[in-house]
C-alpha positions as CSV (number, residue, x, y, z in Angstrom):
1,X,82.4,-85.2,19.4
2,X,84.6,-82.5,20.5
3,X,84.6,-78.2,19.4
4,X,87.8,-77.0,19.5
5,X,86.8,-73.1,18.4
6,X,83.6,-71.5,20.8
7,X,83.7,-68.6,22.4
8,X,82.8,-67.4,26.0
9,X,82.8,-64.2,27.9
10,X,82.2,-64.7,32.3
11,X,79.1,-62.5,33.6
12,X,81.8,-60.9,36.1
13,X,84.2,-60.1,33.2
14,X,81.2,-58.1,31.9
15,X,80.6,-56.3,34.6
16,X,84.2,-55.3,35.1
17,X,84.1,-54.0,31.8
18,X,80.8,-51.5,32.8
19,X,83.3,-50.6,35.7
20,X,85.8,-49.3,33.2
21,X,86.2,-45.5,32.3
22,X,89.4,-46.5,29.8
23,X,87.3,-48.9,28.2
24,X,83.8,-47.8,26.1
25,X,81.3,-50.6,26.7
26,X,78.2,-50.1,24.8
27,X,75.0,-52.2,24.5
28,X,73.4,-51.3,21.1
29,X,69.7,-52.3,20.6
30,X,69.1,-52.7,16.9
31,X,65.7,-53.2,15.3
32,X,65.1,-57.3,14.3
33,X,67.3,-58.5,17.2
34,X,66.6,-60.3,20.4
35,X,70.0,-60.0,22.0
36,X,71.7,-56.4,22.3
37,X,75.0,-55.9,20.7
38,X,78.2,-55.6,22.7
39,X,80.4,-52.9,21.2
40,X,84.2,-52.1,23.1
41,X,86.1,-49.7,22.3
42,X,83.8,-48.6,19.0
43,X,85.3,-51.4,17.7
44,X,83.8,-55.1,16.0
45,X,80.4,-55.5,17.6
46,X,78.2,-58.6,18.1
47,X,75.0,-59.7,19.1
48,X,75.5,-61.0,22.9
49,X,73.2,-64.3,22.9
50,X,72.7,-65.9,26.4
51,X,75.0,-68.7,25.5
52,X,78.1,-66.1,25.1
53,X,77.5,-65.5,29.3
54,X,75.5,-68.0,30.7
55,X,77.0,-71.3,31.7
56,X,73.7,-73.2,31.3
57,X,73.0,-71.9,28.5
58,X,76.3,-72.5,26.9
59,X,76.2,-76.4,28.1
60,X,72.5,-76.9,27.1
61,X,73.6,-76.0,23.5
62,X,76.5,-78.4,23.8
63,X,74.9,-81.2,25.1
64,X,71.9,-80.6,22.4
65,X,74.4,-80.7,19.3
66,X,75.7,-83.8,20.6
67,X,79.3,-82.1,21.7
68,X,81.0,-84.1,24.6
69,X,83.8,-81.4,25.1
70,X,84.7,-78.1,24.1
71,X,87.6,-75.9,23.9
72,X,86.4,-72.7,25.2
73,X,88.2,-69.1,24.2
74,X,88.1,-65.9,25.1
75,X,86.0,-63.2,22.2
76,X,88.7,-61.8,19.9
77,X,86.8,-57.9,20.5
78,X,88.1,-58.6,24.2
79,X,91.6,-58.5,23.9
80,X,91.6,-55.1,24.4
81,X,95.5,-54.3,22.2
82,X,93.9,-51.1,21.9
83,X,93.5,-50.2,25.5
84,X,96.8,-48.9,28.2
85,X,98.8,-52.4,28.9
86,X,97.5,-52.5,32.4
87,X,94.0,-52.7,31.7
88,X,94.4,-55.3,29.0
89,X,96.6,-57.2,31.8
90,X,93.9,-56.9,34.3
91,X,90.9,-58.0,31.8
92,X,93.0,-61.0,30.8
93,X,93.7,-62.0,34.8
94,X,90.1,-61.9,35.5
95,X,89.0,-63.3,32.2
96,X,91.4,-66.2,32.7
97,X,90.8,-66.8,36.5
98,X,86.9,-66.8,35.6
99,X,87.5,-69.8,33.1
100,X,89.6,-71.5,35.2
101,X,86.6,-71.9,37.7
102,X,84.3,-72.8,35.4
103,X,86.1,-75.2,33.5
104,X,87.1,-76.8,37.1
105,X,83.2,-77.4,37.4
106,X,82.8,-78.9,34.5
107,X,86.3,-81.0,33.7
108,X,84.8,-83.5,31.4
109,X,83.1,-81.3,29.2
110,X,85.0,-78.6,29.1
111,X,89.0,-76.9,28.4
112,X,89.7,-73.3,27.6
113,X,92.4,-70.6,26.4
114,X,93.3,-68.0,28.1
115,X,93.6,-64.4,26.7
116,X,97.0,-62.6,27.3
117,X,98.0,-58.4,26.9
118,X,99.9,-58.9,23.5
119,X,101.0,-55.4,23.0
120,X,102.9,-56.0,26.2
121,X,104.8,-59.2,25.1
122,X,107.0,-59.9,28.8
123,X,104.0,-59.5,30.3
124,X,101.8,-61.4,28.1
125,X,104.3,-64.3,28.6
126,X,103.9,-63.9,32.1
127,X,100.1,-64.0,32.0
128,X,100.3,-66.7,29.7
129,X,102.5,-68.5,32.5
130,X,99.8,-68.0,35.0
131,X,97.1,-69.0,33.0
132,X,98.3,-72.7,32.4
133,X,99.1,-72.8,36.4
134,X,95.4,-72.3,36.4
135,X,94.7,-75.5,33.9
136,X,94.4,-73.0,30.6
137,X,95.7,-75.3,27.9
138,X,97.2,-71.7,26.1
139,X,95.8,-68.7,25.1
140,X,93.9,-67.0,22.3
141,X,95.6,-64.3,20.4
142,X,95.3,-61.8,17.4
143,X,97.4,-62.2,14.2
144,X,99.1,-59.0,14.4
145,X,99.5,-56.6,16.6
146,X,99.2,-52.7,16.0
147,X,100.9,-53.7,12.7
148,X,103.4,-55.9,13.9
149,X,103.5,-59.5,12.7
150,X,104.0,-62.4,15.4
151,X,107.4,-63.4,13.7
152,X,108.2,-60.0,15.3
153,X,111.6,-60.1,18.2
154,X,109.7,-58.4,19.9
155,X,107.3,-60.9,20.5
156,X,109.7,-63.5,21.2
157,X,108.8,-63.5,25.5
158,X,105.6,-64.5,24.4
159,X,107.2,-68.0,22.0
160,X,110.0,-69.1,24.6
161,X,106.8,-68.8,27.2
162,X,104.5,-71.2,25.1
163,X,107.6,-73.1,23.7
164,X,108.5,-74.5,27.3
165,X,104.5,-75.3,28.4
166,X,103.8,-76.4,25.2
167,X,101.0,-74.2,25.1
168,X,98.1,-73.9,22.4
169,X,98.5,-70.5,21.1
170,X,95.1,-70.6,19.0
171,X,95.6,-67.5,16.5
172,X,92.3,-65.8,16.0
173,X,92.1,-62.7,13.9
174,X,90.5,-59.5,14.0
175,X,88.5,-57.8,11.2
176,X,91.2,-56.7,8.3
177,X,91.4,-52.5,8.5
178,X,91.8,-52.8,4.6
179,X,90.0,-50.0,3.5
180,X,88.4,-51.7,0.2
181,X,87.1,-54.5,2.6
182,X,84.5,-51.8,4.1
183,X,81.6,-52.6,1.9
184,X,79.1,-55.9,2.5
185,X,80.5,-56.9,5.7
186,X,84.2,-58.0,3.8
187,X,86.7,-56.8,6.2
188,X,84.8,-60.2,8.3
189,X,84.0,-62.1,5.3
190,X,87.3,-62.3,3.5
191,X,89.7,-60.1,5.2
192,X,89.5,-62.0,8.5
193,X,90.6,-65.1,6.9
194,X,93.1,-63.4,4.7
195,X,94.6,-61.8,8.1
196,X,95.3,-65.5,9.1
197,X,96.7,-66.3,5.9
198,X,99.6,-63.2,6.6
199,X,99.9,-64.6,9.9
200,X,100.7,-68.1,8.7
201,X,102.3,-67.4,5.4
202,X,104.9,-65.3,8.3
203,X,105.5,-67.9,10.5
204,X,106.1,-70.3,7.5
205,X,108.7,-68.0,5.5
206,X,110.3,-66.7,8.7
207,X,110.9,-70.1,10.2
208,X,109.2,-68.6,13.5
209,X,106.8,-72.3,13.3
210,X,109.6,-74.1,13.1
211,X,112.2,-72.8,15.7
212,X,109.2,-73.4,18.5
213,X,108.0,-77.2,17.7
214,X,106.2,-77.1,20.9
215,X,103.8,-74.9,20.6
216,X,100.6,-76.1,19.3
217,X,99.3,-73.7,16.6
218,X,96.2,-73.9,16.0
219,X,95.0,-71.6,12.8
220,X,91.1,-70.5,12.9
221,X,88.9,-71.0,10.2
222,X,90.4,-73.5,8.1
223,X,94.1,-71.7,8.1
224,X,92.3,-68.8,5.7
225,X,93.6,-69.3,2.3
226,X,97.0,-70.5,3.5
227,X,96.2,-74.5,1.9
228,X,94.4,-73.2,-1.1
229,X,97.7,-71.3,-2.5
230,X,101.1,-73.3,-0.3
231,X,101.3,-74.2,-4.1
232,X,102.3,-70.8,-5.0
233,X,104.3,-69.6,-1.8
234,X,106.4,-73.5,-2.3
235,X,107.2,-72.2,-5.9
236,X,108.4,-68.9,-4.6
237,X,110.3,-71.4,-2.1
238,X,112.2,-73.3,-4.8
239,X,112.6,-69.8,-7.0
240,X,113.6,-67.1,-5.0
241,X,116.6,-67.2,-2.5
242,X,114.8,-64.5,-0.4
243,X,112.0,-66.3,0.3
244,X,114.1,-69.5,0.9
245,X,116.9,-68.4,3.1
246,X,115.2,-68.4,6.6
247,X,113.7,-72.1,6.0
248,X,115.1,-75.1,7.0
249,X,112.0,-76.9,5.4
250,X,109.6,-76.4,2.8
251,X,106.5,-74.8,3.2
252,X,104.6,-77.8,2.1
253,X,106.6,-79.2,5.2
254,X,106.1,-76.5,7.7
255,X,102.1,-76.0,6.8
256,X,101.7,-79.2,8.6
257,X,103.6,-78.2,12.0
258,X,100.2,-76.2,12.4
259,X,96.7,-77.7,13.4
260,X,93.6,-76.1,11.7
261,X,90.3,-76.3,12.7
262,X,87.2,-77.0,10.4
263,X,85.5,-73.7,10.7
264,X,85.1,-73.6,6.6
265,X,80.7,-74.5,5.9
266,X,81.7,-76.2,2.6
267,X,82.7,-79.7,2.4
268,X,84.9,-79.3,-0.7
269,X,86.9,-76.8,0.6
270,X,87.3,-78.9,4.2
271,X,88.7,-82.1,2.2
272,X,91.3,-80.0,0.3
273,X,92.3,-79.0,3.9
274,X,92.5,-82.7,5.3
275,X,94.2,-83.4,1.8
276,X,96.7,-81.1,2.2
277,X,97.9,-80.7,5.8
278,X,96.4,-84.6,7.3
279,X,93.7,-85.3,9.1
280,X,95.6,-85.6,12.3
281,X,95.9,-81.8,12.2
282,X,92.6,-81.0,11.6
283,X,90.3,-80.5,14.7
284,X,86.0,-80.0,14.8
285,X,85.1,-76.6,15.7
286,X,82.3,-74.5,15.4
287,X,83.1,-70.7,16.2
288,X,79.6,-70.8,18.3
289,X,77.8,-69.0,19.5
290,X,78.7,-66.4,17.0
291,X,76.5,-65.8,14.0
292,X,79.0,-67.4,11.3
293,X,79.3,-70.6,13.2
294,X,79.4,-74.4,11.5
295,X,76.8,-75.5,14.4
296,X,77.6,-78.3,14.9
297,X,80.4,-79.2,14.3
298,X,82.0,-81.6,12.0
299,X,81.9,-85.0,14.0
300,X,84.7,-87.4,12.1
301,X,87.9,-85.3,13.2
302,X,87.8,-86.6,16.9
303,X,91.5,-87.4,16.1
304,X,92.7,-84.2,15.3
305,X,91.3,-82.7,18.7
306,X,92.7,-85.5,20.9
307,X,96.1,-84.7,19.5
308,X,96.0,-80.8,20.3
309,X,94.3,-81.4,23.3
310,X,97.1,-84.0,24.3
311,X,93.9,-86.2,25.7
């Protein structure tokens, strides 16, 4: 059984981060946890269980759900868009080198993304470049940037980069900043799946998805609401010439250049997904260790992962 979406952060990547004055580290104890929460920049924070930093720990839990090989990424609150280019370029070296070694330890059970400075996007395609010399299979990257979608020129270093290593560029969002979405924890548990939908629903209408057929896409948590409503946006397709002229394919064609993994905890929803983009393009993850995770993951879409993985 593979797990196409976990998440890992290397013990010396967190002590870099205690090194940095541009870059606010905190560990928050909060009353009813174990595990301290890591908080950057004031930003998304999360409980930091063992398994997020210790290699053990991470592979005792694998081996105990029955998971033969992961696909190991960097933690979205890492990226660090909001931090001066240079640092965000030196956090993704290290972060990358780190997972590099350990993946070089452990080549049958594990693969991993890199994490690259997006709001630098020559330089992000250059440490996307270097990443993959180290065995990374891509990189890991928001869904916007500072407000910028990825169909965005400016970004366009970043595609030529993964078009010609046919890089997995696995596109993992941040919490929406939607105001309304404050209350009851929604900015995570609709607005982080509605910021993949933008992303998506972009790089459908703008033709961006289809103008790079080598990169592999991989959309997190079930592609967000993108399957549920291609209805709609194909309509729009076949109605309105602005929404049409970019496209040299439907969207019902163009939703299944993607994959998508199976990050969803409801079978319903999961076989609309398979119905609608194929099962080849559907891959078993898990989003562990965090505390919304499908753990384990579903173990029938082995063919899905083999295919983005190119095993």
């Amino acid at each position: 059984m593979y797990d196409l979406h976990t998440h890992f952060i290397p013990e010396t990547v967190l002590n870099w981060l205690q090194e940095q004055t541009d870059v606010k580290t905190e560990f928050r104890r909060t009353p009813g946890k174990v595990h301290p929460f890591l908080v950057i920049n004031e930003t998304w924070g999360f409980e930091l269980k063992r398994a997020f930093y210790d290699p053990e720990a991470y592979l005792d839990e694998q081996r105990k759900a029955g998971v033969e090989h992961s696909l190991v990424s960097p933690v979205p609150q890492l990226f660090l868009y909001e931090s001066p280019p240079q640092t965000a370029a030196e956090l993704a070296r290290r972060y990358n080198r780190a997972l590099a070694d350990w993946i070089r330890t452990n080549p049958d059970r594990l693969s991993a993304l890199g994490t690259v400075p997006l709001q630098e996007p020559a330089e992000a395609a250059l440490v996307l470049r270097e990443a993959m010399a180290l065995g990374l299979k891509g990189a890991t990257v928001a869904t916007a940037v500072n407000g910028r979608l990825l169909s965005d020129e400016r970004f366009q270093p970043l595609w030529e980069e993964a078009e010609h290593e046919h890089a997995i560029l696995f596109l993992h969002p941040l919490l929406s900043v939607d105001p309304r979405l404050g209350p009851r924890k929604m900015a995570n548990l609709i607005g982080v799946p509605w910021e993949t939908t933008v992303c998506a629903t972009d790089l459908i209408l703008s033709g961006t998805v289809h103008r790079y057929p080598n990169v592999r896409i991989l959309l997190a948590h079930g592609g967000g609401f993108l399957p549920y409503q291609i209805g709609r946006i194909h309509k729009g397709y076949e109605q309105w010439r602005d929404v049409s002229a970019d496209l040299p394919e439907p969207p019902e064609v163009s939703l299944r250049r993607f994959w998508y993994d199976s990050v969803l905890w409801n079978r319903s929803s999961l076989s609309l997904l398979i119905e609608t983009a194929g099962r080849d393009r559907i891959v078993p993850g898990s989003d562990f260790p965090f505390d919304l995770s499908t753990w384990p993951p579903e173990a029938d879409l082995d063919k899905g992962a083999r295919g983005l993985l190119g095993r």
